[in-house]
C-alpha positions as CSV (number, residue, x, y, z in Angstrom):
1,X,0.0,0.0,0.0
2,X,1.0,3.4,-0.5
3,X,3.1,5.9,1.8
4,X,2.8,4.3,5.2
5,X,5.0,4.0,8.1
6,X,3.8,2.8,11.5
7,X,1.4,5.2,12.4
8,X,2.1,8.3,10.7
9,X,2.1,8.1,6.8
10,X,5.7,10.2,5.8
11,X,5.6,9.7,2.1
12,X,8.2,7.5,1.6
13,X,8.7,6.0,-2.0
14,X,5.4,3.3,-2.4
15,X,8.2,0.3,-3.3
16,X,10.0,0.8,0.6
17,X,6.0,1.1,2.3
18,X,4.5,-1.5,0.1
19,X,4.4,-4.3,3.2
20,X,3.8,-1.5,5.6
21,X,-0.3,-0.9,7.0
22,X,-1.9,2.8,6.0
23,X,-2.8,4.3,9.6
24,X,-4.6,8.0,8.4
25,X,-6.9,10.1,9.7
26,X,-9.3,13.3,9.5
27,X,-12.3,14.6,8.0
28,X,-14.3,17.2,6.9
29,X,-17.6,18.2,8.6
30,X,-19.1,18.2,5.5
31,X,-18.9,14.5,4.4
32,X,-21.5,12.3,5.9
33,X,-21.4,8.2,6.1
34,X,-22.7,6.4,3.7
35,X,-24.2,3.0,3.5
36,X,-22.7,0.1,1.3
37,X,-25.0,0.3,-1.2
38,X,-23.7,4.2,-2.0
39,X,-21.2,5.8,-3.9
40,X,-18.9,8.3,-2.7
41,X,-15.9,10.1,-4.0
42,X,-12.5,10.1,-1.6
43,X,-11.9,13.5,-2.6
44,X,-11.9,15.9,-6.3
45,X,-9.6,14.8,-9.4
46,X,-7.7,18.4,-8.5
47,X,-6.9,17.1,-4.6
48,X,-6.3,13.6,-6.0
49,X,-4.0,15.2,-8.4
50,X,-1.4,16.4,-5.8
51,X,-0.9,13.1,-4.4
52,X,-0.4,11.5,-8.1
53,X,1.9,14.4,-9.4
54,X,3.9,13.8,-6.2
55,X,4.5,10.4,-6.3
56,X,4.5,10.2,-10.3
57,X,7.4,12.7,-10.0
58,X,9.4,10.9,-7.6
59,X,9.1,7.7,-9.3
60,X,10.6,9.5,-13.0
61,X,13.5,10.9,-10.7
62,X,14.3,8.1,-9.7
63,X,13.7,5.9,-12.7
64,X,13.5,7.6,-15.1
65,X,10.8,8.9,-17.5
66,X,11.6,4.7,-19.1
67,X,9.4,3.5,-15.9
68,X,5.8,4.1,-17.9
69,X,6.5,1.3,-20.3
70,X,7.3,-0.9,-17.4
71,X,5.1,-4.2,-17.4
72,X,4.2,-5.9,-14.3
73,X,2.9,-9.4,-13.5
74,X,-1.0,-10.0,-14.1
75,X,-0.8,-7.9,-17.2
76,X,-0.4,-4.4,-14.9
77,X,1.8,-2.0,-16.4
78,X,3.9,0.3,-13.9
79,X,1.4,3.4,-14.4
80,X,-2.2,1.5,-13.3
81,X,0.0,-0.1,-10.2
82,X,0.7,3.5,-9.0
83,X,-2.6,4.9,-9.8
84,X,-3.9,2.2,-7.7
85,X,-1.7,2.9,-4.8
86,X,-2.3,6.4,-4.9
87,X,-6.2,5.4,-4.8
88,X,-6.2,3.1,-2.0
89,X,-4.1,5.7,0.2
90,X,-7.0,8.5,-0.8
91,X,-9.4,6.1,0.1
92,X,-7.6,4.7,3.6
93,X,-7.3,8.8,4.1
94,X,-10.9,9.4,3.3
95,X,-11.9,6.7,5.9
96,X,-9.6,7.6,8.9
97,X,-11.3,11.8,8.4
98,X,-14.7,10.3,8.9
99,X,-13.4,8.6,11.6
100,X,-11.8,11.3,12.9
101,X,-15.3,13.4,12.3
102,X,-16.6,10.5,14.1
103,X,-14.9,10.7,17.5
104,X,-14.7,14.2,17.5
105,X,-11.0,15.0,16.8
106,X,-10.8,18.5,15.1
107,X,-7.6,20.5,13.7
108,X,-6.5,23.3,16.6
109,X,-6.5,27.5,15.6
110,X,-2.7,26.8,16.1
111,X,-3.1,23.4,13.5
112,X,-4.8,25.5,11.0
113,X,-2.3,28.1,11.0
114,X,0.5,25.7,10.3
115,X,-1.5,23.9,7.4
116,X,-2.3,27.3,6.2
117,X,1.7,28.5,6.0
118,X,2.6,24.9,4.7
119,X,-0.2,24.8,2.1
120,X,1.7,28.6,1.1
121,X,4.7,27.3,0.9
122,X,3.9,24.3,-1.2
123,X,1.7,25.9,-3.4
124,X,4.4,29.3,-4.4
125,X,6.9,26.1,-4.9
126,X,4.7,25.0,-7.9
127,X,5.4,25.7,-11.6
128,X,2.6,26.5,-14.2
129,X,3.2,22.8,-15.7
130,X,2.4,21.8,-12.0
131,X,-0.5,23.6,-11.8
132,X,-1.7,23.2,-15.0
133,X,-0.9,19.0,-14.4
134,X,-3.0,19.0,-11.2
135,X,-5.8,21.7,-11.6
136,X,-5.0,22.4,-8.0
137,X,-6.1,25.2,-6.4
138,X,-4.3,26.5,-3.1
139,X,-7.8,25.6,-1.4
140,X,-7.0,21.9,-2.8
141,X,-3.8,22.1,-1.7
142,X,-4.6,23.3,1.8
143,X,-7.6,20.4,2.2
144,X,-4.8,17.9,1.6
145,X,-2.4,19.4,3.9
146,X,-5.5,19.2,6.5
147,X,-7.1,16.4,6.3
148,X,-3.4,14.2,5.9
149,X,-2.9,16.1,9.6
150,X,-5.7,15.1,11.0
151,X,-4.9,11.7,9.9
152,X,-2.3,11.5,12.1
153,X,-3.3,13.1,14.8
154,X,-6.3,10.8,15.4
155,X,-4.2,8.2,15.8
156,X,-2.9,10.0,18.8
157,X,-6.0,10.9,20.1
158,X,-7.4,7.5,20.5
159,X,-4.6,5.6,22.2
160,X,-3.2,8.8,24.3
161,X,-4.5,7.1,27.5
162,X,-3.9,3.5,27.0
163,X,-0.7,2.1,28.5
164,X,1.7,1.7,25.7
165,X,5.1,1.9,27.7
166,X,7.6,-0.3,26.3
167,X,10.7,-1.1,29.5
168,X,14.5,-0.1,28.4
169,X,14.9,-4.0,29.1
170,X,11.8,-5.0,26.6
171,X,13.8,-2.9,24.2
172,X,17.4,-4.1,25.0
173,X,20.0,-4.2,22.3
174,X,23.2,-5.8,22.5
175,X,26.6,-6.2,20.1
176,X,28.3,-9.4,20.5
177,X,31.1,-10.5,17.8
178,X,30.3,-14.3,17.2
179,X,31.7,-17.5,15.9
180,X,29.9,-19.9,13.5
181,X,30.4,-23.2,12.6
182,X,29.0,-26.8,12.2
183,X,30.7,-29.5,14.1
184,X,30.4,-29.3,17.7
185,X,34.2,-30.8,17.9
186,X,35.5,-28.0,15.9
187,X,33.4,-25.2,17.9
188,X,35.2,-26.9,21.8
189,X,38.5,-26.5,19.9
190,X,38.2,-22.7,18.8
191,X,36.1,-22.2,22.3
192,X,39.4,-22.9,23.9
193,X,42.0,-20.5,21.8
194,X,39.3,-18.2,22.8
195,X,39.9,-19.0,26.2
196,X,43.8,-18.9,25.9
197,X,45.2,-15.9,27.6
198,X,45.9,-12.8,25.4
199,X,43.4,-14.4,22.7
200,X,41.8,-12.1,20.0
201,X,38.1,-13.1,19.7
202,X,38.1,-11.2,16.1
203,X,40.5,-12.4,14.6
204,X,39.4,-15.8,15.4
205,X,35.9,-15.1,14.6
206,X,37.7,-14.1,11.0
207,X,39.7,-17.6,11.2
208,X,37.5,-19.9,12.2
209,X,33.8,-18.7,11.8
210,X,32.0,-20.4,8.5
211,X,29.5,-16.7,8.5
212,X,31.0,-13.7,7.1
213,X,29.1,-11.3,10.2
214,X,31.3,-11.5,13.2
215,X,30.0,-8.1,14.8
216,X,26.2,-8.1,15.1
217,X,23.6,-6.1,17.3
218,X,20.5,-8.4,19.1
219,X,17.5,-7.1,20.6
220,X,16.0,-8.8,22.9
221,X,13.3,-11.3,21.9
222,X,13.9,-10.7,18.2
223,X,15.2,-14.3,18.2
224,X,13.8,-16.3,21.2
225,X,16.4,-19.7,21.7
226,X,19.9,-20.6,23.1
227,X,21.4,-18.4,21.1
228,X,19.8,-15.1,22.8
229,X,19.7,-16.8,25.6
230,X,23.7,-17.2,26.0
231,X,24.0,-13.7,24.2
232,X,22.0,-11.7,26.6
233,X,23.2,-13.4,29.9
234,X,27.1,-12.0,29.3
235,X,28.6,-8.7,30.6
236,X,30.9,-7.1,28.5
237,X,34.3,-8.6,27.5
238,X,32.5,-12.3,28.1
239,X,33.2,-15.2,26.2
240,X,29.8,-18.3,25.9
241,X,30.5,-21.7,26.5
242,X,29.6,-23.5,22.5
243,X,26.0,-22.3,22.3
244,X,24.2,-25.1,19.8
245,X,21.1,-23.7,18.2
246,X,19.4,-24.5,14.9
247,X,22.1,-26.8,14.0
248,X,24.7,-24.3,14.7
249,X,27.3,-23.7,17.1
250,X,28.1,-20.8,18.1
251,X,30.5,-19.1,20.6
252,X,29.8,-15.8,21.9
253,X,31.8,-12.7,23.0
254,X,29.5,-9.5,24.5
255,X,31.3,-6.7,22.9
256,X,28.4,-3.9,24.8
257,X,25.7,-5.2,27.2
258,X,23.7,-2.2,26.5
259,X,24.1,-0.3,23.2
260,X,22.4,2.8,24.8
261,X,21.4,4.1,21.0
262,X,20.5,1.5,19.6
263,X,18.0,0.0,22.4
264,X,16.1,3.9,22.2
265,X,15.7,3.6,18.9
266,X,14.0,0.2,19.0
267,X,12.2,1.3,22.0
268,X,10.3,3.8,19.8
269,X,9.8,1.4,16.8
270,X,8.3,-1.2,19.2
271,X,6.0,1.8,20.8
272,X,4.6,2.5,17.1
273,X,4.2,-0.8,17.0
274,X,2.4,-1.9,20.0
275,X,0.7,1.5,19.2
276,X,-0.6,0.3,15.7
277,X,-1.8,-3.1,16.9
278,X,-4.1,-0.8,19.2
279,X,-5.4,1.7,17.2
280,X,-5.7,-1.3,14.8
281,X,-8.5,-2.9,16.7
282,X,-10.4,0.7,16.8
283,X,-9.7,1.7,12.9
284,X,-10.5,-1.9,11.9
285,X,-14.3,-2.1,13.9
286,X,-14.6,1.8,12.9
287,X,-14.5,0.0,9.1
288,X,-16.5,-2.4,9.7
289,X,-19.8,-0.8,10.8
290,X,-19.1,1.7,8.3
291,X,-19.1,0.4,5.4
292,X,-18.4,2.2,2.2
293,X,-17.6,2.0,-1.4
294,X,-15.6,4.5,-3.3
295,X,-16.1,5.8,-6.6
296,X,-13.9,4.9,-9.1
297,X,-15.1,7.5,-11.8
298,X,-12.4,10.0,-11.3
299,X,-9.5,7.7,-12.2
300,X,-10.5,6.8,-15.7
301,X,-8.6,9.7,-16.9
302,X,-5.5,9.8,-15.1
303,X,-2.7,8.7,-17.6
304,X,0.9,9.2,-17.2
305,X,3.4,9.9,-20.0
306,X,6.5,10.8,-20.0
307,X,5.9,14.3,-21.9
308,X,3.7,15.8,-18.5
309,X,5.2,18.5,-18.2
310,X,5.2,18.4,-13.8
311,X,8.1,18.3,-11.2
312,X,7.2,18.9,-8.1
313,X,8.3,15.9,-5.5
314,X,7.6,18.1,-1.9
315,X,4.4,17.5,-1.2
316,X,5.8,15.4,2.3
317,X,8.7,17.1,2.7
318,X,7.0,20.6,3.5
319,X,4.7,19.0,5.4
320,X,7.2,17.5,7.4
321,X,8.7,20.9,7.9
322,X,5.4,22.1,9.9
323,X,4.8,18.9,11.2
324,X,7.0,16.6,12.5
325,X,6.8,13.3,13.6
């Protein structure tokens, strides 16, 4: 799916978000639900249009303008994919403002003004090609800018009470250098130069060890068995006994019992996550007893070539700018 990251959507390039699960919010006060049996549109071909320039843009930079005779399995050429990314993300969008409508979560005087200077900003950055490309208005812009804010912040606003604290030692990351091999025999023999006094565990490890990663970094419970086990019961400077695990054996030497860096920044990747799997539950029921189905009539026209005339690739980044995660 398009653009996602945890909770927040950042923009990234669709092929590095594609596994990833859209978490967006907001709404407008003006869009009702609708049954299952109705029709509704995510938003205009002009608002739709920001988000396709953007990531059509990005896609030509990087690829080059070759990409839009790419052909993809199941008789999908590189063009329809995207347009269909960029559609589900408008629709995921679309769904997550009338939730937002729904539990009452509203943009700020101080939220507005930011969209409002960000909108500015993005919209002066645009050439006539853009412009003419989209049929965007500033008002389009801005909507975009909103709503995509709001469907973040709802996120926040539903799970800001629930206990989501994730312990140092939950998030605990370790670097060990390591030895691999296969037969037990060899791994007592290399255990014991390791042993020796005035040993060099790395340049045994580059010796002995049948994997070419010596130095590696562990969080805990990433790989549950003997191995993490051995790994995380060491203090720095401490040698294993021969760990077997998986048909392995291993010896282990703790290089840093707590990489201080490391274990914060899993400790924030593990609290989006446990924070997605919670907002999950809400987003997923919110879904559920509203059903709706989108309508597709917009996107019959939206063809790329490799003569439109359209740069602009900021979209995200200003809005990053006012509003970071």
């Amino acid at each position: 799916m398009l653009m996602k990251g945890q909770f927040k959507i950042t923009g990234k390039v669709l092929i590095a978000a594609a596994a990833a699960i859209v978490m967006l919010s907001g709404c407008r006060a003006d869009i009702p639900l609708v049954s299952e049996s109705l029709e509704t549109k995510a938003y205009t071909l002009p608002q739709s249009m920001v988000i396709v320039a953007t990531e059509r843009n990005r896609y030509q930079q990087i690829y080059t303008n070759q990409i839009w005779g790419v052909n993809l399995p199941g008789d999908q050429t590189f063009e329809t994919y995207l347009v269909d990314q960029v559609k589900e993300f408008l629709q995921e969008m679309k769904m997550m403002n009338l939730l937002a409508k729904n539990k009452g979560v509203t943009l700020t005087s101080a939220e507005k003004e930011e969209v409002r200077k960000a909108s500015e900003e993005y919209f002066s950055s645009l050439t006539k090609e853009d412009i003419s490309y989209m049929g965007a208005s500033e008002t389009d812009v801005r909507t975009m800018y909103e709503e995509y804010y709001l469907s973040n912040k709802v996120v926040d606003e539903l799970t800001k009470d629930m206990n989501l604290e994730i312990s140092d030692s939950e998030a605990k990351v370790i670097q060990v250098d390591q030895i691999v091999v296969s037969d037990g025999d060899v791994a007592a023999a290399v255990l014991l130069k390791a042993e020796a006094e005035g040993a060099d565990f790395s340049t045994l490890a580059r010796e002995y060890s049948e994997s070419p990663v010596i130095t590696c970094k562990i969080g805990r419970g990433e790989n549950p068995g003997p191995y993490e086990d051995a790994a995380f019961s060491l203090s720095a400077g401490q040698i294993s006994q021969v760990v077997e695990d998986k048909g392995k054996y291993y010896i282990i030497q703790c290089v840093n019992d707590y990489d201080q860096d490391a274990t914060q920044e899993r400790k924030a990747g593990l609290y989006r996550k446990r924070k997605k799997e919670v907002f999950d539950q809400i987003y997923s029921q919110f879904k559920k007893d509203n059903p709706i189905t989108f309508s597709n009539e917009i996107w019959k026209d939206v063809k790329f070539s490799k003569d439109d005339r359209t740069t602009t690739t900021n979209f995200f980044e200003i809005y990053k700018k006012y509003f970071s995660d």
